[in-house]
TORKOLMI-19348 format. One line per 4 residues: their letters; for each residue y, z, x of C-alpha. Coordinates in nm, 3 decimals. Last residue first. Example, Ala and Ser with C-alpha at 12.3 -4.5 7.8 and 13.67 -1.06 7.14 Angstrom:
<sites>
SA = -0.106:0.714:1.367  -0.450:0.780:1.230
</sites>
This chain:
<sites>
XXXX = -14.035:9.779:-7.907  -14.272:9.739:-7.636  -14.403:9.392:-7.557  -14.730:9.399:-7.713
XXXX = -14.658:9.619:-7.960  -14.763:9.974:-7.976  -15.097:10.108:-8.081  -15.259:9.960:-7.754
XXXX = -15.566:9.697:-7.811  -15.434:9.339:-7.696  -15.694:9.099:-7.574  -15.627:8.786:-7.430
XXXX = -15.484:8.965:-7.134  -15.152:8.901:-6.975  -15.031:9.104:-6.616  -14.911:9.494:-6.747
XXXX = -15.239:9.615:-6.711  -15.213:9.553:-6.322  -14.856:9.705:-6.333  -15.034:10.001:-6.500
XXXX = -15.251:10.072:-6.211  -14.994:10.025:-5.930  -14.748:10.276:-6.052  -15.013:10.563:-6.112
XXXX = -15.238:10.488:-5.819  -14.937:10.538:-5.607  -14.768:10.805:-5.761  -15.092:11.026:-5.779
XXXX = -15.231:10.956:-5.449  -15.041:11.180:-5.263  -15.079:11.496:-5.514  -15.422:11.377:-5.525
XXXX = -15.524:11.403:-5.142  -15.359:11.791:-5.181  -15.587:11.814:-5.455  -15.885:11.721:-5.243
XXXX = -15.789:11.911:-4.946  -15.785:12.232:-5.189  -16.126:12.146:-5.352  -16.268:12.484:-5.204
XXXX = -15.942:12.640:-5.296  -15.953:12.550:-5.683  -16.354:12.558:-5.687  -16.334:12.947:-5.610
XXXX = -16.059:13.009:-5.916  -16.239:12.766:-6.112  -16.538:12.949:-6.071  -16.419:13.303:-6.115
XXXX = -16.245:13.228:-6.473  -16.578:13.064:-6.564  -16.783:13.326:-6.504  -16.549:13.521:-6.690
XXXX = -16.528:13.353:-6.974  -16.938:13.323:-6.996  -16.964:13.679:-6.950  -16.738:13.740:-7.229
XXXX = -16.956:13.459:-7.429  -17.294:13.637:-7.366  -17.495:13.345:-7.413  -17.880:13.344:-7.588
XXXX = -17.776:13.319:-7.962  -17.433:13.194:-8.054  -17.240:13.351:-8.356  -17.079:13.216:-8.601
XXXX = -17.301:13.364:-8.847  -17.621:13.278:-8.636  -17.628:12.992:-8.452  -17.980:12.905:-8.282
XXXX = -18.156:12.972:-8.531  -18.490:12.759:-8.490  -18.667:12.524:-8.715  -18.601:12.213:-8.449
XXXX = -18.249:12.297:-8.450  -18.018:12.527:-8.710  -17.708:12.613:-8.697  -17.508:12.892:-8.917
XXXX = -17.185:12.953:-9.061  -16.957:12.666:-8.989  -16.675:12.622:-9.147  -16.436:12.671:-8.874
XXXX = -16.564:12.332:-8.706  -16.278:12.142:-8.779  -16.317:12.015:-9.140  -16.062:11.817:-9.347
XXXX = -16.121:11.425:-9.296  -16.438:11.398:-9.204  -16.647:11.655:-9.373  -16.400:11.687:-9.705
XXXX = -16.436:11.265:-9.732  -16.811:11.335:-9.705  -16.793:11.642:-9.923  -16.632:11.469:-10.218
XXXX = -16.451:11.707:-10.439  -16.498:12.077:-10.258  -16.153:12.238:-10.334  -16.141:12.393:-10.072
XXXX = -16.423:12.291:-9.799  -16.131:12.338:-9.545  -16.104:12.699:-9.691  -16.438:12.809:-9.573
XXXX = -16.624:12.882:-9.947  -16.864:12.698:-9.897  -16.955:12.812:-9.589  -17.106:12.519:-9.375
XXXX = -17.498:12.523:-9.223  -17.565:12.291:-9.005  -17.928:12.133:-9.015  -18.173:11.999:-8.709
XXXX = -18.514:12.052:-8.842  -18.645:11.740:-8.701  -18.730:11.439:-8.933  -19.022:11.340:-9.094
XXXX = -18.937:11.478:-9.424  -18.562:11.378:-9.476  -18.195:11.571:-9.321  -18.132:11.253:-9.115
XXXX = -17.964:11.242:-8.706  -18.310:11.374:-8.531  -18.640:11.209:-8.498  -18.620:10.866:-8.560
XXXX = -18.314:10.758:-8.404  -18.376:11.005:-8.073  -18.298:10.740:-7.850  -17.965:10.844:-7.746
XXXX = -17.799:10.550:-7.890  -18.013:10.599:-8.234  -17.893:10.936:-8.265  -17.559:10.823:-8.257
XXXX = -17.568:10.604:-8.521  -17.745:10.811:-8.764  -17.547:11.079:-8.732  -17.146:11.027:-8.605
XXXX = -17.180:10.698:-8.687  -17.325:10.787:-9.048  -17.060:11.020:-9.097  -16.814:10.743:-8.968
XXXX = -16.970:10.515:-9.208  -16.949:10.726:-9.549  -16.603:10.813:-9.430  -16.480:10.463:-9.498
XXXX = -16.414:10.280:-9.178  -16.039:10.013:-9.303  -16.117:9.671:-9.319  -16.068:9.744:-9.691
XXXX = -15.720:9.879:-9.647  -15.554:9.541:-9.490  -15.233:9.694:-9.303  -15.364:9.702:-8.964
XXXX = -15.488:9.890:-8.661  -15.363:10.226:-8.814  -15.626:10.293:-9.043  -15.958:10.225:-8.794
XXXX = -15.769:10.457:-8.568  -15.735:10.744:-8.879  -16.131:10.715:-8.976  -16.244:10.734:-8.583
XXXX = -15.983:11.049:-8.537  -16.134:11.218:-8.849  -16.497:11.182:-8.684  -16.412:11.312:-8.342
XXXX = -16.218:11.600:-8.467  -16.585:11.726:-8.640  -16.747:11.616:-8.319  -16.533:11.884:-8.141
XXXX = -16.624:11.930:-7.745  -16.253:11.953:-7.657  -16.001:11.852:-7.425  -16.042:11.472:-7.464
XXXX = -16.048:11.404:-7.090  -16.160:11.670:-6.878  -16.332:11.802:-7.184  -16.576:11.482:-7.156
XXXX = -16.562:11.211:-7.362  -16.613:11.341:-7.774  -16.797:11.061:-7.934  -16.901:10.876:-8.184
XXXX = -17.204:10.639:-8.239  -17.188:10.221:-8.338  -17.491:10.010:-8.371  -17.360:9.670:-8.333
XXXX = -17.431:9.425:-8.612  -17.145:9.215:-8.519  -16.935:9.305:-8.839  -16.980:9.686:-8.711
XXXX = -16.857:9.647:-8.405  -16.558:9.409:-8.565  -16.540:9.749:-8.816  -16.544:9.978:-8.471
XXXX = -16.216:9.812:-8.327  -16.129:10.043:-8.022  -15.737:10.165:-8.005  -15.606:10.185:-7.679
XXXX = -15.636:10.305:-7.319  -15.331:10.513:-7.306  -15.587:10.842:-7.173  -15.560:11.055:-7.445
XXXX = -15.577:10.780:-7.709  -15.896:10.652:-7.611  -15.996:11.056:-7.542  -16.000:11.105:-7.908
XXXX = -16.132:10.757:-8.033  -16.451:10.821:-7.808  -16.696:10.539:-7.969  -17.037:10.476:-7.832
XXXX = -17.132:10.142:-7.873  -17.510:10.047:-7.906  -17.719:9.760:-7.856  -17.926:9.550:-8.052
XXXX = -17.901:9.211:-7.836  -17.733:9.059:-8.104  -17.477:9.304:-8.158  -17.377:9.359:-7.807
XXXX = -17.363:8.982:-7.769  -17.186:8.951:-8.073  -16.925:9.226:-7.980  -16.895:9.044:-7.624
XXXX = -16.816:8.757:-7.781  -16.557:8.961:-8.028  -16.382:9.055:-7.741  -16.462:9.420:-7.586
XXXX = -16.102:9.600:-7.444  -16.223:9.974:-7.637  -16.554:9.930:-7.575  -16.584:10.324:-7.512
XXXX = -16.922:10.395:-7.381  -17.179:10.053:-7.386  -17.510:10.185:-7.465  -17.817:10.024:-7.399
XXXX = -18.207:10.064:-7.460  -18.159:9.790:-7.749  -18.060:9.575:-7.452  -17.796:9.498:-7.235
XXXX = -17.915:9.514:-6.828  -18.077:9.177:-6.743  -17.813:9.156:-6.467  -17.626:8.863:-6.698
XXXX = -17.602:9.075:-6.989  -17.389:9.360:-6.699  -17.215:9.088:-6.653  -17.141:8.917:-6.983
XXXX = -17.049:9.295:-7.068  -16.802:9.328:-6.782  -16.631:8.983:-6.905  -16.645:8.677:-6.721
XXXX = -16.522:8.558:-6.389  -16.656:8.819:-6.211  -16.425:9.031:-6.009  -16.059:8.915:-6.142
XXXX = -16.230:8.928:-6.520  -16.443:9.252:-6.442  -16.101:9.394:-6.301  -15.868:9.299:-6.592
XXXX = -16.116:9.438:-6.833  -16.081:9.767:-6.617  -15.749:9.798:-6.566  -15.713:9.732:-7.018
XXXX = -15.884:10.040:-7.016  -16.258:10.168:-7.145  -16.413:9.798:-7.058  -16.792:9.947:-6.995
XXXX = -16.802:10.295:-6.936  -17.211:10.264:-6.884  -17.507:10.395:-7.032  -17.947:10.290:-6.947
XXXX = -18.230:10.445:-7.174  -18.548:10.520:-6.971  -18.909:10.373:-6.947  -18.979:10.455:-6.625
XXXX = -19.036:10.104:-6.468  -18.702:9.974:-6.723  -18.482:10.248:-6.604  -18.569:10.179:-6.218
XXXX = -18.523:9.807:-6.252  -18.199:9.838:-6.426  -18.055:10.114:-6.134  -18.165:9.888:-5.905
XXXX = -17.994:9.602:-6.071  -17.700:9.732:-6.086  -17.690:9.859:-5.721  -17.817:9.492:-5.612
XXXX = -17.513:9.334:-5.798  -17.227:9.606:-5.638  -17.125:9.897:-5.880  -16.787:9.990:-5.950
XXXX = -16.781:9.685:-6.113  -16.994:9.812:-6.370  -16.855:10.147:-6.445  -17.076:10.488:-6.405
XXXX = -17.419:10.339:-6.372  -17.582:10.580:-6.583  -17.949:10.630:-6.604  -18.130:10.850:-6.867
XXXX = -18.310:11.173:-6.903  -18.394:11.358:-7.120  -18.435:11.719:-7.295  -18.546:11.840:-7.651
XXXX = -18.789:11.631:-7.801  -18.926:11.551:-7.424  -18.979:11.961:-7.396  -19.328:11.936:-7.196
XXXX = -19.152:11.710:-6.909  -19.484:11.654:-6.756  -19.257:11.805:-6.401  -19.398:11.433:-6.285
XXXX = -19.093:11.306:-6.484  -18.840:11.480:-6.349  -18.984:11.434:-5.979  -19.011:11.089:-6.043
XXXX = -18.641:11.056:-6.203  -18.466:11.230:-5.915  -18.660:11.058:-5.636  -18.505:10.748:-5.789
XXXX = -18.177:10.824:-5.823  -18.201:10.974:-5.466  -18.342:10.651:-5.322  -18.066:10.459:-5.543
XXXX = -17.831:10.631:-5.381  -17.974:10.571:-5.019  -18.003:10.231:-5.092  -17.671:10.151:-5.189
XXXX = -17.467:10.346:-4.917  -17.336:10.650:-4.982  -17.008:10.584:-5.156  -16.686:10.608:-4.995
XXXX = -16.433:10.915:-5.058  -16.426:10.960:-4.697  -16.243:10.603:-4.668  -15.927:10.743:-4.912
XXXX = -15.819:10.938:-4.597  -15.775:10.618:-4.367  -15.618:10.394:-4.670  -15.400:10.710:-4.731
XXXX = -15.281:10.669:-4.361  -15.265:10.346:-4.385  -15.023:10.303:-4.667  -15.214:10.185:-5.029
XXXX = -15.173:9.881:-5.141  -15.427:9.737:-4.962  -15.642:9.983:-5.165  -15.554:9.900:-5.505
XXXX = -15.577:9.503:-5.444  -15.858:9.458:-5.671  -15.987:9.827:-5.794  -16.290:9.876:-5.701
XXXX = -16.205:9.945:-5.394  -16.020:10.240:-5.436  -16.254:10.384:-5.706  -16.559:10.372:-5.423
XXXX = -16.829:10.157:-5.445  -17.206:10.265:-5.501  -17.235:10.394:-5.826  -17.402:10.688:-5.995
XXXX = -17.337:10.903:-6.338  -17.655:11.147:-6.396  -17.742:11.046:-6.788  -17.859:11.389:-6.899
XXXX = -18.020:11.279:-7.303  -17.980:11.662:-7.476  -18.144:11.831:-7.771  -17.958:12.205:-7.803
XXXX = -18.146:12.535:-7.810  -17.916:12.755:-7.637  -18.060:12.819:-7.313  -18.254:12.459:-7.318
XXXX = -17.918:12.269:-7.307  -17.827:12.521:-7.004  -18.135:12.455:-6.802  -18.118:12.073:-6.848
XXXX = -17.808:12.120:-6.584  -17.928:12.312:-6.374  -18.233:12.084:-6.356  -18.021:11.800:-6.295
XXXX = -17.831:11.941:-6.024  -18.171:12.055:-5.846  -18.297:11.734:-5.889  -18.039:11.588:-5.678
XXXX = -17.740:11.307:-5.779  -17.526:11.223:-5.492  -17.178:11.297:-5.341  -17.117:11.470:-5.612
XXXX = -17.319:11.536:-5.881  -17.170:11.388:-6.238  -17.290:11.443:-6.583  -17.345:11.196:-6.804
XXXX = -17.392:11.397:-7.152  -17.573:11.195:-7.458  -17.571:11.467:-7.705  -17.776:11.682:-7.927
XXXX = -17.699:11.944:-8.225  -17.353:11.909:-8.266  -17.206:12.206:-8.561  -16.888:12.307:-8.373
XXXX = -17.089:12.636:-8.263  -17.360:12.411:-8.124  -17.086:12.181:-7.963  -16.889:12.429:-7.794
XXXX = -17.230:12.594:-7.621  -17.304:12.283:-7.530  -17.017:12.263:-7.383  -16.968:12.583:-7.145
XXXX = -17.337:12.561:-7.102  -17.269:12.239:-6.878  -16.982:12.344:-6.681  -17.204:12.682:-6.576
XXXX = -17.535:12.552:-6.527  -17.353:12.303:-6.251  -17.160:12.563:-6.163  -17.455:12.755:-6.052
XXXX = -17.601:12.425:-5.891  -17.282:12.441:-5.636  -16.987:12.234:-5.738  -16.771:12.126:-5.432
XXXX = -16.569:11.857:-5.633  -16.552:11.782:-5.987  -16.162:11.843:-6.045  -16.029:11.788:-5.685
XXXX = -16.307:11.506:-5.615  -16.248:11.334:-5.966  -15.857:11.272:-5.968  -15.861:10.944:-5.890
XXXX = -16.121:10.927:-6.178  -15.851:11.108:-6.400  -15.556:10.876:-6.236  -15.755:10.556:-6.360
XXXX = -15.819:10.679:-6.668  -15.456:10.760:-6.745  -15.362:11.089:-6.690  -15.044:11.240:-6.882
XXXX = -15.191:11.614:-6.897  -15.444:11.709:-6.644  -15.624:12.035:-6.582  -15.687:12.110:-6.965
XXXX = -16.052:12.162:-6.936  -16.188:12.123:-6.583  -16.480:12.367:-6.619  -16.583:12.125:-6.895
XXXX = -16.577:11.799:-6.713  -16.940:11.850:-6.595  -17.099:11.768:-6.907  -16.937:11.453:-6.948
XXXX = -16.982:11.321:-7.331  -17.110:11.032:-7.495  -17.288:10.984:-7.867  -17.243:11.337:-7.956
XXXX = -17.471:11.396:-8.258  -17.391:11.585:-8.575  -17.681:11.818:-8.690  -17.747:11.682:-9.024
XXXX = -17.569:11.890:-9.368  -17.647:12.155:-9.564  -17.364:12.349:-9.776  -17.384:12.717:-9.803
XXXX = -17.339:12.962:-10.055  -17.703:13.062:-10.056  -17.832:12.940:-9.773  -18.139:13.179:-9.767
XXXX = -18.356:13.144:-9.494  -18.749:13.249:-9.577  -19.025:13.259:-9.349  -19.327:13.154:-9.537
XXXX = -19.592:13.367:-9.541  -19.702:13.198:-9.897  -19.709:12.836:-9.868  -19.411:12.648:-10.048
XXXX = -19.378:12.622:-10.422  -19.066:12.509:-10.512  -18.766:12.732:-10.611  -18.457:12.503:-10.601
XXXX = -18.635:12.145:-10.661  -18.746:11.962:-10.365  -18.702:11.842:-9.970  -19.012:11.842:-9.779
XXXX = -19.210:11.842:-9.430  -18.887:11.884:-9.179  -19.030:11.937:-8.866  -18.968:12.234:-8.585
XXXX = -19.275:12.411:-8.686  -19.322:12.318:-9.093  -19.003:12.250:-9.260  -18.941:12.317:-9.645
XXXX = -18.577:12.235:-9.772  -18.492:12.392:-10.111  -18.215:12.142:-10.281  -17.928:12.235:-10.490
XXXX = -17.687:11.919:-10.500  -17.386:11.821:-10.252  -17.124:11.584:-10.412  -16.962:11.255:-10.335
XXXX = -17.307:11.119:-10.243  -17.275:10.830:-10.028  -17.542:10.991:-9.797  -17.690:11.343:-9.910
XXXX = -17.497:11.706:-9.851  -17.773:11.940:-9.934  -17.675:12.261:-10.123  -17.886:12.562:-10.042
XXXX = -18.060:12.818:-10.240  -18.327:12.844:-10.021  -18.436:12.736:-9.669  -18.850:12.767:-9.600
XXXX = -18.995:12.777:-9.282  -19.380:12.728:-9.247  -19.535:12.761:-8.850  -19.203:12.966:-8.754
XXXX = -18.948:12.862:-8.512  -18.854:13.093:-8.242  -18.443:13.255:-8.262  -18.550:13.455:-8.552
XXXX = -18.396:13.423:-8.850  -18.524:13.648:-9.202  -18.168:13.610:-9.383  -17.837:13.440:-9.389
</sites>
C-alpha cells in the first residue's frame, strides 16, 4: 500500500486492484475513484482521474465491500470466554456478574475491544446493543460512540432496555425458586417503567440536540431487549419514542425455544404477532435471531419489510437451534448476519459468520437447492445488513454513490489459494487472515494489518486490569450466579422440553 493517511482526501484514487463484483466467480482489474468519503467511479485500470489525486495502490489485492454486522453486543467483549455450556437463559442470568459495575471507561473499553476486532476482520459498521446497567445514560452512550469514532468504524448503538426482570419473565421461573433466592433475585428488578423510559428518552434528546455532525458514521437506535420482558406500555413507549425521533427499533425476538414458549404462555400468539400488534414491525425493524419464527410470522416479517438478523454462530453456542434463512428469504424478508456479542459467540468474525450461515442452511435437510448459495450469504452479510441498520444506500455496495467502505485481501493469503470463485473462496475459506488493508469513508483506517489510532498492548492491558477490578466488584453477583445456575439451568430446559409446533434443534425431536 502507498500514499494513506488516516484523513480522507478531496480525490482518492485506488490502482491496480481487483474488484470482487456480485455473482461473479472471478475478480477483474478495476481503478476505483472516490471523491471525500464517496465512491464517484469505477473504470478501466489507468483512467484518467484529476491530477493531485492521492494514489493507493492495491496491487496484489482483491477489493471487496466492508462486511456489515447485522447484531452484536458491544459490551459483551470484556466478557469473552467467561462461560462455556450457557444456554441463553443462563447467559442473561448471568448478566449482572458479567456486565455489572461498568464505569464509562469500561464502557469505551468493551466497545473498542470489538470494533477494533471487526475492522481488522474486514467489518466496517455494525448494529451493536449495548447494555448500561441499571439504566441507559448519555454518558454510557457517548463512551461508547467514542470508541467507533477512534477507529473509524460506522456504528447504529441500540442501548438494550426493558422493564421486567429475567425472573419474572419467565412463567413460573421465580416461584420456583426457594425464598431466599426469590428475596435476592428482587434487587435485580427493573426500574420502574416510567423512569426507564424517562432516561431512554433524555438519552435520545440530548443525542440528538448534540446536531450529531457524524450521522454517516454514528447512530442511534432503540432496543427493547426481549418482548416479553417488556410490559405493553414499556413497548409502546419505546415505539412511540423511535417513531417521534425518527429512529430504527431491534429486539431478540424468539432466539430459544424458552422464549417462543413464553410469548405463547404470555400472549396467546407469537412474540412477533405481538410486538405487530404494538404497532412496532416495520421496515424500521429488525427481529435478532428468529431462530423459533413460524412461517406466519416469516410472512408478516416479510410483508411488513422487515429485517432478520441472523447469528448462526452464537445459535449454536447457546442450544437454541438452527434458524431457516431460505423460508426468510421465500417470505421476502430482508435477511443480515451476525456475530452476537463475544459473551456469546466468542468472536467478532463476520468472515466465520458467513461460512456458519452457508453450513446451517446445509444441514437442515437433504434437498441441495434449498440450500443459501454463497452469492446470498455475501449479499446478507452486505447488502442485507446494511439495509437493517439503515445505512442500505450508503454503505454495503462497492458502486458510485456509495461510501468508500472497501477491504482490501492479499491475494496471495493462502485461504485465497487457488483463487477459483472468490465468493465461494470469501465464505467458505477466509477467516480474516487475509486481510491487508481497510478502508472507510476514503480513510485508512487499517493499514497492513495494522490498526490506526489503538495501541493494542495498551489495549491488552487495559483490559487485563478491568476484568480483574470488575471480577471483585461483581463478586456478590457471581456468588448470586453460582446459586442460580442449577436452578435456572434445570428449570429452563424442562420448559423447552413441553411440545412446540416448531422444531429447530439439529438433533431429533426426541433425542436419538
Amino acid at each position: 500500500m502507498s500514499n494513506d493517511p488516516s484523513t480522507a482526501a478531496a480525490w482518492t484514487v485506488i490502482r491496480n486492484g481487483r474488484l470482487v463484483q456480485p455473482k461473479q466467480p472471478m475478480p477483474r482489474p478495476a481503478d476505483i475513484l472516490i471523491q471525500g468519503d464517496t465512491i464517484h467511479e469505477i473504470g478501466a485500470p489507468g483512467m484518467p482521474v484529476p491530477e493531485g489525486a492521492r494514489v493507493i495502490d492495491a496491487s496484489g489485492k482483491l477489493l471487496h465491500p466492508g462486511l456489515v454486522n447485522a447484531h452484536t453486543h458491544g459490551h459483551g467483549n470484556l466478557a469473552r470466554g467467561i462461560g462455556d455450556r450457557w444456554t441463553l437463559e443462563l447467559l442473561l442470568t448471568a448478566g449482572p456478574w458479567i456486565s455489572g459495575n461498568r464505569s464509562a471507561e469500561d464502557k469505551h473499553l468493551t466497545t473498542l475491544i470489538g470494533a477494533s476486532e471487526m475492522l481488522l476482520k474486514g467489518c466496517t459498521a455494525c448494529y451493536d446493543l449495548t447494555l448500561e446497567l441499571p439504566i441507559p445514560t448519555l454518558e454510557g452512550m457517548q463512551s461508547a460512540a467514542a470508541a467507533y469514532r477512534q477507529v473509524g468504524m460506522r456504528a447504529v448503538i441500540a442501548p438494550m432496555v426493558a422493564d421486567i426482570s429475567f425472573f419474572e419473565a419467565i412463567p413460573g421461573l421465580l416461584a420456583s425458586l426457594p425464598p431466599r433466592l426469590q428475596k435476592e433475585v428482587e434487587r435485580l428488578r427493573a426500574a420502574p417503567t416510567a423512569g426507564i423510559l424517562a432516561a431512554m428518552g433524555n438519552v435520545v434528546k440530548q443525542w440528538q440536540g448534540q446536531g450529531t455532525p457524524d450521522s454517516d458514521y454514528v447512530r442511534l437506535a432503540i432496543a427493547p431487549t426481549i418482548p416479553h420482558h417488556c410490559s405493553d406500555e414499556f413497548l409502546v413507549g419505546c415505539r412511540n419514542l423511535a417513531h417521534d425521533h425518527g429512529l430504527p427499533m431491534h429486539s431478540h425476538v424468539s432466539e430459544s425455544k424458552v422464549q417462543a414458549i413464553a410469548g405463547m404462555r404470555t400472549y396467546g400468539t407469537t412474540l412477533t404477532a405481538h410486538m405487530a400488534k404494538m404497532g412496532i414491525v416495520d421496515e424500521n425493524f429488525t427481529v435478532a435471531h428468529g431462530v423459533w419464527l413460524d412461517d406466519d410470522d416469516m410472512r408478516l416479517l416479510g410483508d411488513k419489510g422487515a429485517s432478520v438478523a441472523h447469528n448462526p454462530g452464537s445459535n449454536m453456542r447457546l442450544g437454541n437451534g438452527l434458524a431457516r434463512m431460505r423460508k426468510m428469504l421465500e417470505c421476502g424478508v430482508n435477511v443480515g448476519i451476525g456475530t452476537d456479542g463475544s459473551n456469546c459467540s466468542d468472536n467478532q468474525n463476520m468472515y466465520e459468520s458467513m461460512r456458519l450461515a452457508s453450513m446451517v442452511s446445509k444441514v437442515q435437510g437433504p434437498d441441495w437447492q434449498n440450500w443459501i448459495t454463497t452469492d446470498e450469504v455475501l449479499h446478507a452479510a452486505t447488502i442485507g445488513s446494511a439495509k437493517a441498520l439503515g445505512f442500505g444506500d450508503k454503505i454495503g455496495v462497492l458502486a458510485p454513490g456509495y461510501k468508500a467502505d472497501v477491504v482490501f485481501l492479499d491475494s496471495r493469503h493462502i485461504t485465497m489459494i487457488p483463487l477459483i470463485n472468490i465468493t465461494n473462496s470469501l465464505v467458505h475459506s477466509e477467516d480474516g487472515g487475509a486481510v491487508h488493508s481497510v478502508m472507510v469513508g476514503g480513510r485508512m483506517v487499517v493499514v497492513d494489518h495494522q490498526l490506526s489510532g489503538v495501541d493494542m498492548d495498551k489495549l491488552a492491558g487495559d483490559a487485563e486490569n478491568a476484568v480483574e477490578r470488575l471480577e471483585r466488584l461483581n463478586h456478590d453477583n457471581h456468588r448470586l450466579f453460582d446459586e442460580l445456575e442449577p436452578l435456572v439451568g434445570s428449570f429452563c430446559p424442562g420448559l423447552a422440553a413441553e411440545p412446540f409446533h416448531l422444531h429447530r434443534f439439529g438433533a431429533c425431536q426426541h433425542g436419538g
